[in-house]
N, C-alpha and C positions, 0 to 999 in steps of 0.2 A: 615670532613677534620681535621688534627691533626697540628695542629698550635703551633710553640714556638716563645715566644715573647722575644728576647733579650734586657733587660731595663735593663738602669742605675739607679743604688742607689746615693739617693742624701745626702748623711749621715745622718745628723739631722735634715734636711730642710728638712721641707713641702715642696713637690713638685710638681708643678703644670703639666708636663709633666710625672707624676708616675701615677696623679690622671686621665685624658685620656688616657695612656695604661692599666689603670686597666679598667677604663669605656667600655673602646671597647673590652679590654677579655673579660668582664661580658657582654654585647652586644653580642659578636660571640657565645659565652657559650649557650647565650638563645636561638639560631638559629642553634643550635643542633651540634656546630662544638667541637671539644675535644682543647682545648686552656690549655698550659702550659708557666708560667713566667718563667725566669729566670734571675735573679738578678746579674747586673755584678758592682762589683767594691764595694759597702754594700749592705746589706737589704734594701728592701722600706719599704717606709713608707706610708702606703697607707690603710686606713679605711676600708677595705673586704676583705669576708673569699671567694680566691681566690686561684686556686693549684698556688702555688709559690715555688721553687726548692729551693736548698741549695745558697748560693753565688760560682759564680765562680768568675774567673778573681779577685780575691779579692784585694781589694785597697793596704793591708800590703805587700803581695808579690809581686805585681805590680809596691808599692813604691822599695821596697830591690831590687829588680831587675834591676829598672833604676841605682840605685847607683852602682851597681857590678854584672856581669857576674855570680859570685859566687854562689850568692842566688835561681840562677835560675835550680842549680844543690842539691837544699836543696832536702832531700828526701820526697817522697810524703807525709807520715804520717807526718811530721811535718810542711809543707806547708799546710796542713789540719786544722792544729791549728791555722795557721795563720788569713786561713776564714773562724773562727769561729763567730756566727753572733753576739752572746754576746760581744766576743772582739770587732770584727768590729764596733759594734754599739757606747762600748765605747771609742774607740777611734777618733771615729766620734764627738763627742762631742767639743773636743778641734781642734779651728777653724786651718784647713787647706788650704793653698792660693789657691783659685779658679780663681784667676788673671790670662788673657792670657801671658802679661809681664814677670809673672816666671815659666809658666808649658810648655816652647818652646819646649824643649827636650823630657819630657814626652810625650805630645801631639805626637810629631814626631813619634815616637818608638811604640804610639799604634797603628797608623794610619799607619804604617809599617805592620804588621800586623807578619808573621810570618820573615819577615827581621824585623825586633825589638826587643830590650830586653826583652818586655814580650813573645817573641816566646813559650816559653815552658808552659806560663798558658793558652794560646790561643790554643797552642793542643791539653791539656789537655779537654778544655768545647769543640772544634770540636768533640775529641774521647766521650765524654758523648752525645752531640748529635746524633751520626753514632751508637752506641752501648748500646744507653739505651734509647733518649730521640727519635730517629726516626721520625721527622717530614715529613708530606707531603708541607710543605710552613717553611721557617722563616721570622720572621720580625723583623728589628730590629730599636733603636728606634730613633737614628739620627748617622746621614752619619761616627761623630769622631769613631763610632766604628766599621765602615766597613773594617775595617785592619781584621777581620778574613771572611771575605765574600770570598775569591778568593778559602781560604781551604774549607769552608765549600763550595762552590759550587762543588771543584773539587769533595771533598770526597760524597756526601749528595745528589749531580745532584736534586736538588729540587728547585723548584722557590724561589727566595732569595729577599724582600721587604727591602726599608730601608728611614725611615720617615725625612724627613729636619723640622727642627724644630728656625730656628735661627743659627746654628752654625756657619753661614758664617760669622756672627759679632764676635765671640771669634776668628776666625780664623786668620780674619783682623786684629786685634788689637796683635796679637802676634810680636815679633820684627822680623827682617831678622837677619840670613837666613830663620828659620825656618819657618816664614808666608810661602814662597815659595816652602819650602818644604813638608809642609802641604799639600798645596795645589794639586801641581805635585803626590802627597799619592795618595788623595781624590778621582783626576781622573782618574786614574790608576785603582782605587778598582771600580771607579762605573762601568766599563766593566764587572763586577762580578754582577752586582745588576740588576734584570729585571727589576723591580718598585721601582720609587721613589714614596712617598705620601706626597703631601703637604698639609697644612691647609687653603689654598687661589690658587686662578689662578693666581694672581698678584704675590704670591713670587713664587711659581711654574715657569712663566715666569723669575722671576728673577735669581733662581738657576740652573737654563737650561742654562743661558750665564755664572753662577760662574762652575759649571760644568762640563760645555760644554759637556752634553748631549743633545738627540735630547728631543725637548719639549715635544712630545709624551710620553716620557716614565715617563711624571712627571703627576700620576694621581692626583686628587684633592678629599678629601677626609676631611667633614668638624668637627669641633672640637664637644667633645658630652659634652652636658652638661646636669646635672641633675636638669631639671626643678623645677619639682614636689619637691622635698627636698630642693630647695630654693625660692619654694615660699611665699609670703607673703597674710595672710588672713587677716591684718588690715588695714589703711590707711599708707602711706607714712607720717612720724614723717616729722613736718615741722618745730616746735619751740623745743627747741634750735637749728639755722641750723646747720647740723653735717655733716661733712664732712669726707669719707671714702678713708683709704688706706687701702692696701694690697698685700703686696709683700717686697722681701727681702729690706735692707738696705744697698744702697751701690750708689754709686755716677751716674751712667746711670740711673736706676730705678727715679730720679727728685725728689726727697722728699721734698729736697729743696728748690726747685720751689714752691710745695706747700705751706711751711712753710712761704716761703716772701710771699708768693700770702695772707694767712689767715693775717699776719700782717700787707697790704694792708687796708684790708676789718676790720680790727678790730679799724685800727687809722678813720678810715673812721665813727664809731660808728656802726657797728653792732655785733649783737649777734650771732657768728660765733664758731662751736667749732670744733677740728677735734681728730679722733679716728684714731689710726694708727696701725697695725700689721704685722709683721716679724722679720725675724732672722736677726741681725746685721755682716753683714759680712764685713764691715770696719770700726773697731771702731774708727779712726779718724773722717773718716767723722760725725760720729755717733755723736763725742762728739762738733762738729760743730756746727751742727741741735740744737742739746740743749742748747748751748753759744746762741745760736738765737733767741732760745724760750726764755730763761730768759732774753737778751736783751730787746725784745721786750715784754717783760711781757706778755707773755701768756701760762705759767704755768699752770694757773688754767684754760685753754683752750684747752690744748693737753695733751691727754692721750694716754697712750704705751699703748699696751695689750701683745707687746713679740710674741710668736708663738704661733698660734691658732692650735687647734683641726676643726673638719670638724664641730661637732656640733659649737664650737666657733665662729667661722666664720659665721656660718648662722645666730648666734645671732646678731653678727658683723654688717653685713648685714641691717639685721631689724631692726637696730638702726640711720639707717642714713637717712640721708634728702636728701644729694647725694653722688655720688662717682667719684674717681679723680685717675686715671692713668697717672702722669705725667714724665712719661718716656721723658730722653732727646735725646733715642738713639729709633730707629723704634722697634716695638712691633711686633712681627712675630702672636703670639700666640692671647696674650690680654685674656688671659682666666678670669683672675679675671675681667674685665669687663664684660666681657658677663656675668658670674655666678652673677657680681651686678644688669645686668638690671634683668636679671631671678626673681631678688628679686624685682623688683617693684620700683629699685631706677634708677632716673637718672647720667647718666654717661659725667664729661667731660674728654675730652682726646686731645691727639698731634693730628695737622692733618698730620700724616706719619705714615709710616709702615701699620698696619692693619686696624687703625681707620676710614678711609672714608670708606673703604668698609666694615665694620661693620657695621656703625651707617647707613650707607647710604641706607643698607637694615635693618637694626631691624627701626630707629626711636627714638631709647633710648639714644641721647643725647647730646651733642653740642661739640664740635673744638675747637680748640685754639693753635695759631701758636707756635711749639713745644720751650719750654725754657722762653717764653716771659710772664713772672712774671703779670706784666699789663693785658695781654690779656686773662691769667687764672682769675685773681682777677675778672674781668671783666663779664665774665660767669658764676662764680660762683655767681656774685651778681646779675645776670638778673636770673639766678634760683631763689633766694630769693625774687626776688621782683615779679616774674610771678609765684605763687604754682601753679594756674592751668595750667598752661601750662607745667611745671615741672610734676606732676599730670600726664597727656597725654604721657610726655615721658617715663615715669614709665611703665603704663600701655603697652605702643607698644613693649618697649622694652623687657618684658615679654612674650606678647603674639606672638613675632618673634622669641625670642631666643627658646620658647617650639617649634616653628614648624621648625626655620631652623636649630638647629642643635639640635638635640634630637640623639640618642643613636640606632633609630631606621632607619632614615635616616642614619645616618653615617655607620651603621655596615651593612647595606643592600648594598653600596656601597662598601666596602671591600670586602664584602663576594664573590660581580660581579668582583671585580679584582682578586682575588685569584682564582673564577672558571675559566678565560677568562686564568690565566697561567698555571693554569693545565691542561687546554686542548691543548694549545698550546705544551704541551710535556714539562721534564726538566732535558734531557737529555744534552742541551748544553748550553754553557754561553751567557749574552746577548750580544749585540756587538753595 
């Protein structure tokens, strides 16, 4: 079967939702299926030599366009410059608001799909699909860009997939009107989309009522993670305890939490130190965390590492004692936990969003009521004071995360949803 996968470039972020759609093309790839990316909005960034197409949808004329009608009448050879992936890439560098608070409008107009301003770059990658890229399936890779699902269904009649990945938290947080008009998009486009895929039953159940789809059509389909390349062949480092982040910097992601939690445990007398990596994406809060750290003297206890490489991060990894997910807002995905226990380390995290039914099936790692400074410090210090029990959760949570979500279960799974909609015919839209 000949597969296109419509994914988002996440400019200069590592991305964790770049790096499971590259895993499951490299998955379908080895199951003999013909899989093609497509990069909308920048290049990814993404560690494998994968077929990946040129950018479409490119962020530079996406932006001109929201600002003026005009842009959208720029000739093609010069709109070609625009998504260029070298420009793109450096333009990407200098930080652009990923806030729901100021992309209402934008968001609106892509989720429009071809009623939106970007209408004429949305035809353009349908006509590259119809006329060059000829898929027998598309998927694409959360719901904000199913504003070109309605064209590509009419024009393409091919089973049309499209992954929820969280979106419905950037959606919510947008102000009115637009939140609602977002929304009223969403529903509209999922009549277009045969299959939803979610990473859990539990948000599957929950975006079936945001929605208002029938539940049925939300298959589950679970996160791949690469074992083997983050496993660990020495013991779990216990002294100095090291405590692991990983993920962007920005006020929901909890960093904070952590930071008071470690100067808990530090006034406390122990030997506590934390490693931290990602891209800062609001440098106030950014320069908070640090007014914090140096309040509370522990400078010489936390270290940045900035943004990692894939090899980085596994080094990352094998340097900690544990690891700490302290998201204030639910966790859809949690990939960087899982990828920690993979490594042999234990994991604490919120109990919401993804974490009880993660931990509840690997074993890798312990709760802690989402925000409550005390009750992180708290965990973290019965880690320290029990290794081997720590020890125990290391090991399960390794030896769950290779069996439950491996690359081999999850693409085997796709591959049954995509044969079950080709046989169904796709000739018509779903309803």
């Amino acid at each position: 079967m000949r597969i296109v996968h419509l994914a988002a470039g996440a400019g200069s972020m590592y991305c964790g939702g770049c790096v499971r759609d590259a895993a499951m093309a490299r998955a379908l790839i080895a199951r003999g299926h013909d899989v093609q990316i497509v990069p909308l909005y920048t290049p990814l960034r993404i560690d494998a030599d994968l077929p990946v197409t040129e950018v479409h949808l490119g962020a530079l004329n996406a932006y001109l366009q929201q600002l003026s009608g005009i842009f959208a009448r720029v000739p093609r050879p010069i709109a070609r410059v625009l998504d260029n992936e070298r420009l793109l890439r450096f333009v990407s560098r200098f930080a652009v608001s990923t806030k729901p608070s100021q992309l209402g409008p934008m968001t609106v107009s892509v989720i429009a799909g071809s009623d939106g301003r970007q209408r004429a770059e949305l035809s353009r990658l349908v006509d590259f699909l119809a006329c060059e890229a000829r898929p027998d399936a598309v998927t694409i890779t959360n719901s904000m860009l199913s504003g070109v699902a309605p064209e590509m269904k009419r024009r393409l009649r091919v089973p049309v997939l499209c992954e929820v990945k969280g979106e419905d938290g950037f959606i919510d947080a947008i102000p009115e009107p637009h939140r609602s008009e977002a929304l009223t998009l969403l529903r509209r486009n999922a009549a277009s989309v045969d299959r939803f895929i979610s990473p859990t039953a539990a948000y599957a159940d929950h975006m079936a009522q945001w929605l208002e789809v029938e539940r049925e059509r939300i298959a589950v389909v679970s996160t791949i993670i690469d074992a083997e390349a983050l496993h660990r062949a020495g013991p779990r480092l216990r002294r100095p305890f090291t405590v692991g982040y990983l993920s962007v910097i920005t006020p929901r992601k909890g960093l904070h939490v952590l930071v008071d939690a470690l100067a808990i445990l530090v006034r406390e007398g122990r030997d506590v130190r934390l490693r931290a990596a990602g891209q800062v994406l609001d440098r106030r809060y950014w320069r908070e965390i640090r007014a914090t750290i140096r309040r509370e003297r522990l400078s010489d206890r936390v270290e940045y590492l900035g943004e990692v490489s894939v090899a980085d991060k596994v080094t990352l990894l094998h340097s900690l004692s544990a690891f700490c997910q302290p998201s204030i807002k639910p966790e859809v995905l949690g990939t960087a936990a899982l990828e920690a226990q993979a490594a042999g380390v234990p994991v604490v995290a919120p109990d919401e969003g993804v974490f009880p039914g993660m931990l509840g099936l690997t074993g890798g790692g312990v709760m802690f009521e989402s925000g409550d400074v005390d009750a992180l410090a708290e965990r973290l210090a019965e880690l320290m004071d029990d290794p081997v029990r720590a020890d125990a959760m290391g090991e399960s949570g390794a030896a769950q995360v290779a069996r439950q979500f491996s690359a081999e279960l999850a693409s085997e799974t796709m591959e049954a949803i995509l044969t079950a909609l080709e046989a169904q015919g796709d000739g018509e839209e779903a309803v």
